[in-house]
Structures are given as structure tokens and as C-alpha cells.
C-alpha positions in Angstrom: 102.5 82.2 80.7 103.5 85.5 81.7 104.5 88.7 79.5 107.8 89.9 79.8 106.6 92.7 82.0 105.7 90.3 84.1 108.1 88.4 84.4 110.2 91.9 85.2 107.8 92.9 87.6 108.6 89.3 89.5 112.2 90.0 89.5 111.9 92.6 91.2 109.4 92.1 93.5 111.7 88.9 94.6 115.3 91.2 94.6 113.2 93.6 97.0 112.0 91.1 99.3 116.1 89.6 99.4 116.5 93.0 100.1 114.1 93.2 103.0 115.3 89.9 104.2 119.5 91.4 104.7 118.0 94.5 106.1 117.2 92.7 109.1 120.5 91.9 110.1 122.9 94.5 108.7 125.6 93.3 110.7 125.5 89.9 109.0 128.0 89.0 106.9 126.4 86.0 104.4 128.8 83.0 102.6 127.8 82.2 99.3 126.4 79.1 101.2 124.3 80.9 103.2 122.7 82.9 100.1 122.3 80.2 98.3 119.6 78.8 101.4 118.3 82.2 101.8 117.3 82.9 98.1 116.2 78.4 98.0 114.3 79.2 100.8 112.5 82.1 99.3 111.5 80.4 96.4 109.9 77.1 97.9 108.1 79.6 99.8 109.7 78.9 103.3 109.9 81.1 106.3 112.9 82.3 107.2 
């Protein structure tokens, strides 16, 4: 089980990734739909 330092760490490790992910299209306006399948998609490890 991981400390809670790691667990930290992972946060952000997967907020900066989301991050990198809506850098790549800064035009794009997201609905709450659409976040939801981006961040689902980032957890089951899919390639978006």
C-alpha cells in the first residue's frame, strides 16, 4: 500500500499529465462529458 507521499506524488503526476493532455488543443473547449472520458480514459490506461 502506498505512503501518503505517495499517494501525493500520484496525484500529481496524473493532474500533470491532464494537463499535458488539454495543452494539446488549447482551443478546445471540453463538456463535463467529455472530461469525464478523458480523465476514464486515462486511468484504464487508454490512448487518447
Amino acid at each position: 500500500m502506498p505512503t501518503e507521499n505517495e499517494r501525493k506524488d500520484i496525484q500529481k503526476a496524473m493532474a500533470y499529465d491532464l494537463i499535458r493532455i488539454f495543452e494539446k488543443n488549447p482551443e478546445k473547449t471540453y463538456t463535463a462529458a467529455e472530461l469525464k472520458e478523458l480523465i476514464d480514459a486515462y486511468i484504464s490506461g487508454l490512448k487518447q
